[in-house]
Biopython code that builds the backbone (N, CA, C, O; Angstrom):
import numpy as np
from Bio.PDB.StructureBuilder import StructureBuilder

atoms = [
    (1, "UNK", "N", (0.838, -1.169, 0.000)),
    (1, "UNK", "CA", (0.000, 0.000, 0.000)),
    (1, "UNK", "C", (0.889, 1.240, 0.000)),
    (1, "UNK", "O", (1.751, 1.310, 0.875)),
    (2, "UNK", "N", (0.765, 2.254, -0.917)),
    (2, "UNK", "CA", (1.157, 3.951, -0.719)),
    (2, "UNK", "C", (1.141, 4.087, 0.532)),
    (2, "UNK", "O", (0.277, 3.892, 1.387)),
    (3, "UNK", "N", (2.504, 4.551, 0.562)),
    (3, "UNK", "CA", (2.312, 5.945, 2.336)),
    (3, "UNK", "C", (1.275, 6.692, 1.838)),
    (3, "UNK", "O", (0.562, 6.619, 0.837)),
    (4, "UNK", "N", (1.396, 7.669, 3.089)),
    (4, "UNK", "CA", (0.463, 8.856, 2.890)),
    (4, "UNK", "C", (1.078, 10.024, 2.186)),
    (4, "UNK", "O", (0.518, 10.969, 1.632)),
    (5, "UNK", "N", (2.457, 9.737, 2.339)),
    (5, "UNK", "CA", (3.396, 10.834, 1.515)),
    (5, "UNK", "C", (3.858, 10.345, -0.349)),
    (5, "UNK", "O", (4.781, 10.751, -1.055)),
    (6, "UNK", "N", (3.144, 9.697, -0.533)),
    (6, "UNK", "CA", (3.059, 8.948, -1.980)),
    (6, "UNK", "C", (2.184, 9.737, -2.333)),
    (6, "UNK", "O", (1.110, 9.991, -1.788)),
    (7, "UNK", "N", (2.797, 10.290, -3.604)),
    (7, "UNK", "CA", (2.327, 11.188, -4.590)),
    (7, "UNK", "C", (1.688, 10.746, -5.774)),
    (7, "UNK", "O", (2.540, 10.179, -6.459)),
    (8, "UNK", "N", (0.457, 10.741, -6.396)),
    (8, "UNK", "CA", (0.009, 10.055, -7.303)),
    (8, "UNK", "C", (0.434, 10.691, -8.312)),
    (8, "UNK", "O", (0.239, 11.906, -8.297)),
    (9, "UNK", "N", (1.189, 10.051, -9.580)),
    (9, "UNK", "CA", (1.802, 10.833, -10.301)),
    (9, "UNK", "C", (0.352, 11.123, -11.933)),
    (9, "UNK", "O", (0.645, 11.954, -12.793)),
    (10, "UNK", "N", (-0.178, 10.816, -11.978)),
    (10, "UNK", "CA", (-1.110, 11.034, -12.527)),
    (10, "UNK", "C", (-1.707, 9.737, -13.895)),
    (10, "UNK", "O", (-2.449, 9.943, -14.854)),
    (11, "UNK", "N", (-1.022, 8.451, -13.458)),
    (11, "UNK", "CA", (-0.607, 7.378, -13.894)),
    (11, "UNK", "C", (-1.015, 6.088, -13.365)),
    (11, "UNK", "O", (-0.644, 5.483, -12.359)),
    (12, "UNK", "N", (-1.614, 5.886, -14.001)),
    (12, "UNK", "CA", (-2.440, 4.167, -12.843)),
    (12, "UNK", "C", (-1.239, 3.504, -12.003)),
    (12, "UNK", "O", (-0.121, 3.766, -12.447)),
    (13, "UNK", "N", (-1.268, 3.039, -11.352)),
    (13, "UNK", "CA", (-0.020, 2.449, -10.322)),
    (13, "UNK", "C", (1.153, 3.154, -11.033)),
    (13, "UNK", "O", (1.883, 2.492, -11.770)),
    (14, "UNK", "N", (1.300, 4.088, -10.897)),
    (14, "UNK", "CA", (2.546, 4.879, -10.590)),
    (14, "UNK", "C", (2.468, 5.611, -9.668)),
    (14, "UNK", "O", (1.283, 5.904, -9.504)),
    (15, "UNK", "N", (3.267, 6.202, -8.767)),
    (15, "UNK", "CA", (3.535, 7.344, -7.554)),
    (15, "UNK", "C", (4.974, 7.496, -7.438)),
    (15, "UNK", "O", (5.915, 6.945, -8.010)),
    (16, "UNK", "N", (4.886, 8.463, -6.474)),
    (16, "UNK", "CA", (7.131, 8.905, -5.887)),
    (16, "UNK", "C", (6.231, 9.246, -4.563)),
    (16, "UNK", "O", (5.151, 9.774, -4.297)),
    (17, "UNK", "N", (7.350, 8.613, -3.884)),
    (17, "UNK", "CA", (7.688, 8.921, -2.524)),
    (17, "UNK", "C", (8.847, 9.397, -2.059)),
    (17, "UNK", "O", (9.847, 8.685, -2.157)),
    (18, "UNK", "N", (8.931, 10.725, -1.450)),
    (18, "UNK", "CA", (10.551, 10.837, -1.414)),
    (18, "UNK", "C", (11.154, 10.007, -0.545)),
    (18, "UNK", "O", (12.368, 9.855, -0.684)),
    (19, "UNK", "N", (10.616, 9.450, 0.292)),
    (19, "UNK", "CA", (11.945, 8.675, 1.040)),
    (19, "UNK", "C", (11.692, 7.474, 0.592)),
    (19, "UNK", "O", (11.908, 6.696, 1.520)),
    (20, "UNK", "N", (11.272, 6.790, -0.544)),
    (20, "UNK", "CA", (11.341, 5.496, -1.168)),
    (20, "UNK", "C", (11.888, 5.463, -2.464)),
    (20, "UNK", "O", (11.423, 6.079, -3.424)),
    (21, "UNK", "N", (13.267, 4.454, -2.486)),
    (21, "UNK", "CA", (13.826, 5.042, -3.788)),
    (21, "UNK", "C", (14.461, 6.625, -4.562)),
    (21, "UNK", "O", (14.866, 6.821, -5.708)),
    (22, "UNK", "N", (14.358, 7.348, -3.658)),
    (22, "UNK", "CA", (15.119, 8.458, -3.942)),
    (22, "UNK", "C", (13.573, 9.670, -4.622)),
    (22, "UNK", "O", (13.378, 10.770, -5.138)),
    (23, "UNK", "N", (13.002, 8.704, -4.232)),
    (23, "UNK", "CA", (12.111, 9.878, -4.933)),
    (23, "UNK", "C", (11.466, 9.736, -6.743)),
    (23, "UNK", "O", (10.826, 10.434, -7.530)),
    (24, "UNK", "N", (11.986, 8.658, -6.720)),
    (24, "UNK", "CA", (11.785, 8.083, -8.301)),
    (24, "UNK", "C", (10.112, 7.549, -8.546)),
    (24, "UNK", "O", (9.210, 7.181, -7.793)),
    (25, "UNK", "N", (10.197, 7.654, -9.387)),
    (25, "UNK", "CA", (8.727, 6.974, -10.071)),
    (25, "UNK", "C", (8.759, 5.495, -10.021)),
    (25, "UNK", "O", (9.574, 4.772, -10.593)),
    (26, "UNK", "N", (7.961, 5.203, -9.410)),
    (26, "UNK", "CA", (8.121, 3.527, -9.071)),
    (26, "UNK", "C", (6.228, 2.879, -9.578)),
    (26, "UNK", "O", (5.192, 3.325, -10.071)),
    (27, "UNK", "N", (6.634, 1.954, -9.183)),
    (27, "UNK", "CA", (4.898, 0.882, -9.553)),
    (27, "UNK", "C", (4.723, 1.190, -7.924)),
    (27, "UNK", "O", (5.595, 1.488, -7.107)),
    (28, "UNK", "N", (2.912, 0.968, -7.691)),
    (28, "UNK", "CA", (2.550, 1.660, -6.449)),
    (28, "UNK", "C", (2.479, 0.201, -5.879)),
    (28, "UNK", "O", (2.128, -0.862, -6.391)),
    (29, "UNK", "N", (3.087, 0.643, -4.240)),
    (29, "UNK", "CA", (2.940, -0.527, -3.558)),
    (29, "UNK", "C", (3.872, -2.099, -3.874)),
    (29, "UNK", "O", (3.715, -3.310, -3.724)),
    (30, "UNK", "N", (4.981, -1.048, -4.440)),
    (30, "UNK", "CA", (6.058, -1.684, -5.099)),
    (30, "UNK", "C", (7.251, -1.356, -4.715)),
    (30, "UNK", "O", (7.113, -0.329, -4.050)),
    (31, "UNK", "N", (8.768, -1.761, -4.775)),
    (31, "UNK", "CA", (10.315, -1.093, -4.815)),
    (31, "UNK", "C", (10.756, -1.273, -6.218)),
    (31, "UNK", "O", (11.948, -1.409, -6.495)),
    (32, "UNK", "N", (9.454, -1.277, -7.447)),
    (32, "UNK", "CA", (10.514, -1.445, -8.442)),
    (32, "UNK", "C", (10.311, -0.156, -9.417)),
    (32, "UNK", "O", (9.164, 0.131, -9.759)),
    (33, "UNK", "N", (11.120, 0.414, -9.746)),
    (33, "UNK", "CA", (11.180, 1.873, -10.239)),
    (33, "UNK", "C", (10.805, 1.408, -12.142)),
    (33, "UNK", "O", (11.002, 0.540, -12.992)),
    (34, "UNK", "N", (10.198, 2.646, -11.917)),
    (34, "UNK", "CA", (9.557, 2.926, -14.027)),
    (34, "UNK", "C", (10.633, 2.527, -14.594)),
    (34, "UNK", "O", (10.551, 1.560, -15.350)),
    (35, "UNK", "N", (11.871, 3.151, -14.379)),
    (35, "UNK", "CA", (12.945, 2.428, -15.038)),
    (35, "UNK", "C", (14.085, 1.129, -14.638)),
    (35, "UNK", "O", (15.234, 0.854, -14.984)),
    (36, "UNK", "N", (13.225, 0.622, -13.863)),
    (36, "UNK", "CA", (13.828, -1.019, -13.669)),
    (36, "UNK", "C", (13.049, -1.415, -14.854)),
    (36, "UNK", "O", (13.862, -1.795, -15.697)),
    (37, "UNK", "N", (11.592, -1.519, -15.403)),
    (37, "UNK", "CA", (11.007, -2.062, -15.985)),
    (37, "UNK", "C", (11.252, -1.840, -17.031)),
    (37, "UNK", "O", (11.238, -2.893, -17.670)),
    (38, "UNK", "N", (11.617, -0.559, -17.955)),
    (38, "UNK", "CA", (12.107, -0.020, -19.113)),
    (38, "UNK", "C", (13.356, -0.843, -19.406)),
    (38, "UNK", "O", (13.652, -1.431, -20.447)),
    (39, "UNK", "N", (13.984, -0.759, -18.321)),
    (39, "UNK", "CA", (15.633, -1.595, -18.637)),
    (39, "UNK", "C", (15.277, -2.975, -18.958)),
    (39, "UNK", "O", (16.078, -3.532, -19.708)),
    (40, "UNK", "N", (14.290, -3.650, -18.583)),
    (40, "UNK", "CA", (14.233, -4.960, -18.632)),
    (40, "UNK", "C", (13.508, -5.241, -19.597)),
    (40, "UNK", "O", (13.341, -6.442, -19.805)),
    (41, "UNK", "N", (12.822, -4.239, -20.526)),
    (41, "UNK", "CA", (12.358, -3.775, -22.143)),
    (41, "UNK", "C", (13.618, -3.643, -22.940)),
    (41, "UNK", "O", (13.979, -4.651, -23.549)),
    (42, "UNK", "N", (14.277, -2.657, -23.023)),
    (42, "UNK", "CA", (15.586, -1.942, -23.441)),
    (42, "UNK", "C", (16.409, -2.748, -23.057)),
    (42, "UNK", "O", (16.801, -3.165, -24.146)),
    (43, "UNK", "N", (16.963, -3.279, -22.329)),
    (43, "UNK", "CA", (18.468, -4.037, -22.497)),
    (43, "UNK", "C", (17.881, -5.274, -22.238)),
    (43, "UNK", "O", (18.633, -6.055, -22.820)),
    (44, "UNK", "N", (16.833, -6.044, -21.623)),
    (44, "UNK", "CA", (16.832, -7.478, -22.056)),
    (44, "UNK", "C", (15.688, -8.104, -23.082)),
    (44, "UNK", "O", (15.198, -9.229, -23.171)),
    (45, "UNK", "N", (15.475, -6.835, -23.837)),
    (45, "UNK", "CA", (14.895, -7.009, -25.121)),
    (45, "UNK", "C", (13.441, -8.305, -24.898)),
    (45, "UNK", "O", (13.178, -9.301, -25.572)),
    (46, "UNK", "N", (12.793, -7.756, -23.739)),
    (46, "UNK", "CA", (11.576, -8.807, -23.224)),
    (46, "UNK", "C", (10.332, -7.713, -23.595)),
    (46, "UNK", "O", (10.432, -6.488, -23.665)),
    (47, "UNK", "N", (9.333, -8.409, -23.773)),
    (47, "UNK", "CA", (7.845, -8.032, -24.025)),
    (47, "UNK", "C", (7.404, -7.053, -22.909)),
    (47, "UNK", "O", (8.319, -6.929, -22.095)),
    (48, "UNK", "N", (6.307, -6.310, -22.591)),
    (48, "UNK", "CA", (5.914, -5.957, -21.118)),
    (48, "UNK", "C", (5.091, -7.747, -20.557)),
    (48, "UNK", "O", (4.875, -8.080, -19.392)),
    (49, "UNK", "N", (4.875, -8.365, -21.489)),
    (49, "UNK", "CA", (4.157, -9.749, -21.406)),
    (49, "UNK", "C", (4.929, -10.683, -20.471)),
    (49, "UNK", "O", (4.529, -11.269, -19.465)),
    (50, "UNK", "N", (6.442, -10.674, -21.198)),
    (50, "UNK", "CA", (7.427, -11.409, -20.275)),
    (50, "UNK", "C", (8.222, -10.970, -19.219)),
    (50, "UNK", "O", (8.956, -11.611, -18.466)),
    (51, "UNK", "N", (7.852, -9.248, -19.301)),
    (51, "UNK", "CA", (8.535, -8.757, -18.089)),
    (51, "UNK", "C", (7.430, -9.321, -16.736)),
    (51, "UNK", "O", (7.731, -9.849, -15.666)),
    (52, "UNK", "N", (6.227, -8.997, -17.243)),
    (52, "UNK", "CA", (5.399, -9.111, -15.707)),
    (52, "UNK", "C", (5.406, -11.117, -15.866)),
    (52, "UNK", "O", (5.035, -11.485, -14.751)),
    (53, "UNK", "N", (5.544, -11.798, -16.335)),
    (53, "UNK", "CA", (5.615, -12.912, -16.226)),
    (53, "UNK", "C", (6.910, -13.772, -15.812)),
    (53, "UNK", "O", (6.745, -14.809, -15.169)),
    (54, "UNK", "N", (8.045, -13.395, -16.136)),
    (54, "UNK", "CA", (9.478, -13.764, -15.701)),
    (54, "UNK", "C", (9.935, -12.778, -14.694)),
    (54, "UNK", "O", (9.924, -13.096, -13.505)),
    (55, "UNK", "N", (10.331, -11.626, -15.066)),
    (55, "UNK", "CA", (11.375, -10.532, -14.258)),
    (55, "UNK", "C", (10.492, -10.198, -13.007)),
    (55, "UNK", "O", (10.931, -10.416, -11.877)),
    (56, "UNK", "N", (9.319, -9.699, -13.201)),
    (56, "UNK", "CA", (8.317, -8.913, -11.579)),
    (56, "UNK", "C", (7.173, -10.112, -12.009)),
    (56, "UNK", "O", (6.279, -9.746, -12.773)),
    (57, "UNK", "N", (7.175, -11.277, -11.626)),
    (57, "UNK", "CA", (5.929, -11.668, -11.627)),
    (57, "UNK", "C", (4.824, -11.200, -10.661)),
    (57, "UNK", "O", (3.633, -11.457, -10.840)),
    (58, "UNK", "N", (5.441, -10.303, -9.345)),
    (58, "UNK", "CA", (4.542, -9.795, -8.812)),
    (58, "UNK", "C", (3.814, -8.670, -9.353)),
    (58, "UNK", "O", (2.832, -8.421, -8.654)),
    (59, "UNK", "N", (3.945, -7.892, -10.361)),
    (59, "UNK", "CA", (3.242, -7.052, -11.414)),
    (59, "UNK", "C", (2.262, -7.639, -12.235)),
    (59, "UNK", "O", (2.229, -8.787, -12.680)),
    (60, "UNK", "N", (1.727, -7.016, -12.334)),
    (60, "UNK", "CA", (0.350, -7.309, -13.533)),
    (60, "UNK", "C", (0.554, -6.670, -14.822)),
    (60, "UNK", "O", (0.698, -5.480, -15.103)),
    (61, "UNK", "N", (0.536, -7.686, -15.526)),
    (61, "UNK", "CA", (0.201, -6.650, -17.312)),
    (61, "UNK", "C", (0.199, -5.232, -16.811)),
    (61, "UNK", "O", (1.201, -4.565, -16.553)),
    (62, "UNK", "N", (-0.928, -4.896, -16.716)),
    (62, "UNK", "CA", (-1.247, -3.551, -16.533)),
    (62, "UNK", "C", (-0.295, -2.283, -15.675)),
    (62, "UNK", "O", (-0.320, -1.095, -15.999)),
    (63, "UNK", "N", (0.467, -2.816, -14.608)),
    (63, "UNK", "CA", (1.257, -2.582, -13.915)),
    (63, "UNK", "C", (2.535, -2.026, -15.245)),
    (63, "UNK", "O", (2.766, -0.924, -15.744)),
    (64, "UNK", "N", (3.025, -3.141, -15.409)),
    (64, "UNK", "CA", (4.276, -2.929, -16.458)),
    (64, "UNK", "C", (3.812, -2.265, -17.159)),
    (64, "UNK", "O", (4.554, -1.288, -17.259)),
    (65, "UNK", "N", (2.457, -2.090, -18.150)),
    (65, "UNK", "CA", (2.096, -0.935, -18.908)),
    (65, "UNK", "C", (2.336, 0.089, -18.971)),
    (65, "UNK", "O", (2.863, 0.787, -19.837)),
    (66, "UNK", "N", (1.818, 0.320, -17.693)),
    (66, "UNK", "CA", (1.629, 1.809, -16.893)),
    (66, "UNK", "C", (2.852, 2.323, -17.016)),
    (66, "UNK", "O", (3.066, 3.483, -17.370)),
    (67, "UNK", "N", (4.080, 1.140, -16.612)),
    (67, "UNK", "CA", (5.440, 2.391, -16.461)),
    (67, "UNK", "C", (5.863, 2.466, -17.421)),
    (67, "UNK", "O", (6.726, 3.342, -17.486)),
    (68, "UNK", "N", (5.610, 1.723, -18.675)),
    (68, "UNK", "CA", (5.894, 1.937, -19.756)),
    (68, "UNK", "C", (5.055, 3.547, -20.493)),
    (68, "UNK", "O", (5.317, 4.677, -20.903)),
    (69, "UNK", "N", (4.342, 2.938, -20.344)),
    (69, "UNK", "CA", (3.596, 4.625, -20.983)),
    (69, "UNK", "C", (3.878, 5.980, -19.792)),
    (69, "UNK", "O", (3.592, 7.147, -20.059)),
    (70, "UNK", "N", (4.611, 5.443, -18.198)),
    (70, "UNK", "CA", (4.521, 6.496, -17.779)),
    (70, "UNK", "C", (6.488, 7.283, -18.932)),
    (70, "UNK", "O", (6.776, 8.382, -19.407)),
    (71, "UNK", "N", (7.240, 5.923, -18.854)),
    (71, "UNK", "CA", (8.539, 6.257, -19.477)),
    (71, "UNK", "C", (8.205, 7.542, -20.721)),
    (71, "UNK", "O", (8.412, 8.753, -20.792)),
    (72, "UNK", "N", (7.688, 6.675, -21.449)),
    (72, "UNK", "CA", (7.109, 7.255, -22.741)),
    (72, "UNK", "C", (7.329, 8.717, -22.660)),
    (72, "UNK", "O", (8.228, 9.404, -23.144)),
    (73, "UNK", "N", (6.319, 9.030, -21.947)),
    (73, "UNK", "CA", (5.487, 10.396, -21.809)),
    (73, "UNK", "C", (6.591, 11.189, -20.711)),
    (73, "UNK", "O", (6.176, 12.252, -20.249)),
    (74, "UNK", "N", (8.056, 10.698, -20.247)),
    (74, "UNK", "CA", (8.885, 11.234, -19.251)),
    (74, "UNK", "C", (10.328, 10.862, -19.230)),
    (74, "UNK", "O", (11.060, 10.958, -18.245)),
    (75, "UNK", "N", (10.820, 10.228, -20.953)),
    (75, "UNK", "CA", (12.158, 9.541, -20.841)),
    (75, "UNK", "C", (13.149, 10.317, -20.484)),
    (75, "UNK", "O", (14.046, 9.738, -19.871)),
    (76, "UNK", "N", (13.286, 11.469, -20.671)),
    (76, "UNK", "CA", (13.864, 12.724, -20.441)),
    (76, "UNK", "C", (14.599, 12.591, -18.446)),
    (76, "UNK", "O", (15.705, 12.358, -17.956)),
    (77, "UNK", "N", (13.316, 12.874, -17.938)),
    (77, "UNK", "CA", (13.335, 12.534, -16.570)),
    (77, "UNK", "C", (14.078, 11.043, -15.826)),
    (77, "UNK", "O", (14.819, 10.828, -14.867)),
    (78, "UNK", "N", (13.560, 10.412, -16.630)),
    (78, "UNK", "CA", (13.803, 8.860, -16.460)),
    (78, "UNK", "C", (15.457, 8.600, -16.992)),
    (78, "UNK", "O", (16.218, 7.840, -16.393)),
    (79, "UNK", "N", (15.789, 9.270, -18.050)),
    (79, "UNK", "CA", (16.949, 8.730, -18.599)),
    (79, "UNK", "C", (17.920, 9.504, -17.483)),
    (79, "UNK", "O", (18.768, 8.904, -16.823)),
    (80, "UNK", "N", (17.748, 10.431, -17.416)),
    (80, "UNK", "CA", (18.646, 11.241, -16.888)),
    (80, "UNK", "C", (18.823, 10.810, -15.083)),
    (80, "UNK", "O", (19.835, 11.092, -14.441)),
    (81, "UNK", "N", (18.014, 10.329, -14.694)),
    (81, "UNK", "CA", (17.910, 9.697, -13.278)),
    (81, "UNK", "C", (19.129, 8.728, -13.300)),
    (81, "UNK", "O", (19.985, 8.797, -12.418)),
    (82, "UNK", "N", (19.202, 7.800, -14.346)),
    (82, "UNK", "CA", (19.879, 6.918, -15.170)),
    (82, "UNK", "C", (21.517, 6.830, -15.076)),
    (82, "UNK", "O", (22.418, 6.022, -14.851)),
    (83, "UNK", "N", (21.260, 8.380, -15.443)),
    (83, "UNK", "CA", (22.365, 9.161, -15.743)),
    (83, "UNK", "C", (23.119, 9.225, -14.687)),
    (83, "UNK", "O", (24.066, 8.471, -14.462)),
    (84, "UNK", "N", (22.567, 10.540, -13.660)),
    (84, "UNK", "CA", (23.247, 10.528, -12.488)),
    (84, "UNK", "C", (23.622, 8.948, -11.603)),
    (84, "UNK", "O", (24.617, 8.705, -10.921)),
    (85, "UNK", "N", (22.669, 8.220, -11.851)),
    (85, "UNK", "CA", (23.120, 7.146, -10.998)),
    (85, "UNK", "C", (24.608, 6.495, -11.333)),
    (85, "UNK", "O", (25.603, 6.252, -10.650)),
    (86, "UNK", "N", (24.278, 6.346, -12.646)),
    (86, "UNK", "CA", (25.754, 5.885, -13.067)),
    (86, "UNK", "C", (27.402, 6.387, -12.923)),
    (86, "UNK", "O", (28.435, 5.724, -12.830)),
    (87, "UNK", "N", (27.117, 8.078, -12.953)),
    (87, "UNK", "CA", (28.065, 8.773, -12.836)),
    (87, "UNK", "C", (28.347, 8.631, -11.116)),
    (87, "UNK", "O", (29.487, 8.707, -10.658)),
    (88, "UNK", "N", (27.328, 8.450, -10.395)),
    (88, "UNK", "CA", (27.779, 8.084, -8.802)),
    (88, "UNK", "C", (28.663, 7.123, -8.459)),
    (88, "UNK", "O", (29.650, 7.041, -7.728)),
    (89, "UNK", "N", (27.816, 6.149, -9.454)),
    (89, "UNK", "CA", (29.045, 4.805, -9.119)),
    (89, "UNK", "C", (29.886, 4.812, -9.455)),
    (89, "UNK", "O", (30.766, 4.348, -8.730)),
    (90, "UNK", "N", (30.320, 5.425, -11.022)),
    (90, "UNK", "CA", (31.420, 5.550, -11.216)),
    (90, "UNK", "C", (32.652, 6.196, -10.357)),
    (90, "UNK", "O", (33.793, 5.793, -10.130)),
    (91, "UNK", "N", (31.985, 7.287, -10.006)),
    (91, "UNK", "CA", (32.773, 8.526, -9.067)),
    (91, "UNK", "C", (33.014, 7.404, -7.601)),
    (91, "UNK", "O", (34.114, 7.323, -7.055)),
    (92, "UNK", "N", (32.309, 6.944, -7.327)),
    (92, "UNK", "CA", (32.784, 5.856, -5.792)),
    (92, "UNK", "C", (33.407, 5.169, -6.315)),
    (92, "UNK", "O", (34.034, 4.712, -5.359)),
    (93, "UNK", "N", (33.798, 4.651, -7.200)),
    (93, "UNK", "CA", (34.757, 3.393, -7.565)),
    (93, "UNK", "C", (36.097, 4.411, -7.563)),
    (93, "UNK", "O", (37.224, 4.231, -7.103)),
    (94, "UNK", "N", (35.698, 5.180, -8.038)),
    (94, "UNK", "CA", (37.269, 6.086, -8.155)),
    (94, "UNK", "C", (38.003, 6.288, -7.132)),
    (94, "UNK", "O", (39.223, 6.294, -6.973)),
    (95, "UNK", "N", (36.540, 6.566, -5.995)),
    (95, "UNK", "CA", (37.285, 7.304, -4.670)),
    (95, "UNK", "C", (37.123, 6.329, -4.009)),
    (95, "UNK", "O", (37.565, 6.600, -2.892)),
    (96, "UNK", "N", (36.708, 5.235, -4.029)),
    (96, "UNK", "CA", (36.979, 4.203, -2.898)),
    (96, "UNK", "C", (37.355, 2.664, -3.380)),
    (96, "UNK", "O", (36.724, 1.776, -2.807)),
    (97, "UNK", "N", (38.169, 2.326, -4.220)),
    (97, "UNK", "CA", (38.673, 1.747, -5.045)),
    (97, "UNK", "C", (38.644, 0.170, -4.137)),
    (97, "UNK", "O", (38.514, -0.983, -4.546)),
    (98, "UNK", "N", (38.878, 0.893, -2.369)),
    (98, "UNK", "CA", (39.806, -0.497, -2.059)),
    (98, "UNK", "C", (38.653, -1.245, -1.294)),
    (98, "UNK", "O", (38.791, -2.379, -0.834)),
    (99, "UNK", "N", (37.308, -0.373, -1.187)),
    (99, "UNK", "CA", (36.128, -1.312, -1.045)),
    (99, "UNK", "C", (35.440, -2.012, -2.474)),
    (99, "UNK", "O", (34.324, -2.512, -2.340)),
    (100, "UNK", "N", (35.856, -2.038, -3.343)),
    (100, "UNK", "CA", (35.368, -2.281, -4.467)),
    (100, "UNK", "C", (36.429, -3.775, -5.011)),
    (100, "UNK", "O", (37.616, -3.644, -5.310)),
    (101, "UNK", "N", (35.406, -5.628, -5.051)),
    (101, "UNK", "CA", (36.289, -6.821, -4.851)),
    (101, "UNK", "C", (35.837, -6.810, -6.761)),
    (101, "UNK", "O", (35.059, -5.981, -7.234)),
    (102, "UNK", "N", (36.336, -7.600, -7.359)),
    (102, "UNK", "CA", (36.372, -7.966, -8.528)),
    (102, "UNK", "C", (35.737, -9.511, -8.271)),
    (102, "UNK", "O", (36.628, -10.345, -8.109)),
    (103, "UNK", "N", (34.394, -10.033, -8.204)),
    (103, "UNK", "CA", (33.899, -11.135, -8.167)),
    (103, "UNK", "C", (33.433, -11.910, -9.492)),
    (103, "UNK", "O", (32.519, -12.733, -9.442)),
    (104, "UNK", "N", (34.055, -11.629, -10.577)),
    (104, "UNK", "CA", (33.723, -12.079, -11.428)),
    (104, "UNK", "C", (34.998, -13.481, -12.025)),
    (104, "UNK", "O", (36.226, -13.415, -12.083)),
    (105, "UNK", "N", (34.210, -14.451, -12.325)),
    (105, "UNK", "CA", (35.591, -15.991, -12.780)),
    (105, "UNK", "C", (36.846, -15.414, -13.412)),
    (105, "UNK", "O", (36.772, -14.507, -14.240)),
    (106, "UNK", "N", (37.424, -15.680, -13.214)),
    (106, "UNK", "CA", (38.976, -15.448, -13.516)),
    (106, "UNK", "C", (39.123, -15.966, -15.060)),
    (106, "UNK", "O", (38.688, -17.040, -15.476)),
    (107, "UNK", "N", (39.627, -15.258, -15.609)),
    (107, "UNK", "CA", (39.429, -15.307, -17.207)),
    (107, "UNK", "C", (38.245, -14.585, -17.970)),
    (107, "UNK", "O", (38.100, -14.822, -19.169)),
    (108, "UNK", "N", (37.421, -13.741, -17.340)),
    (108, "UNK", "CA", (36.032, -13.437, -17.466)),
    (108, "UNK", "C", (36.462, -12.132, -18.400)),
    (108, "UNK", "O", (35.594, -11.391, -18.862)),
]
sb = StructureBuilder()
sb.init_structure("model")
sb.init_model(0)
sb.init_chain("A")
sb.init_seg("    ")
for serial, (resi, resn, name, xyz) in enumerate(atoms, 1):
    if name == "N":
        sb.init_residue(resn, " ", resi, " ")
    sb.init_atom(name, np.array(xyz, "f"), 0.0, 1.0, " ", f" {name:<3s}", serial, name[0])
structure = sb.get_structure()
């Protein structure tokens, strides 16, 4: 269920909460952000059919819709969220190098 500080963004199960997720556009009554679901469109090249059926089976068709058409109508916002996130991590890997393990198979 929405807090009371969940903002209806004007989007069937979409809202932002600022202290959930940073304030991002997420599915309501959810932790998974408009653009978890886009990415899992866009880089694992899945249906909204097979996203709510494999990746969030706790979503409904309609659910994944929603953040799809909320993306649509807000990629701008969305990409750029994207954006900064990436440039964060990058910037902590820089500055904190020696918390950062390399867990990937050897030869990888």
């Amino acid at each position: 269920m929405a807090s009371e500080a969940s903002v209806q963004s004007g989007y069937s199960h979409i809202v932002r909460t600022p202290e959930v997720l940073g304030g991002e556009p997420r599915i309501e009554e959810h932790r998974i952000r408009v653009r978890d679901v886009v990415m899992a469109r866009d880089l694992g090249g899945l249906t909204p059919e097979e996203i709510a059926a494999n990746v969030y089976p706790q979503l409904t068709l309609g659910q994944v819709y929603a953040a799809l058409a909320y993306y649509e109508d807000h990629h701008d916002e969305i990409d750029r969220a994207a954006e900064n996130e990436s440039q964060f991590v990058e910037q902590f890997l820089k500055d904190h190098p020696q918390l950062v393990k390399d867990v990937r198979p050897a030869g990888s």
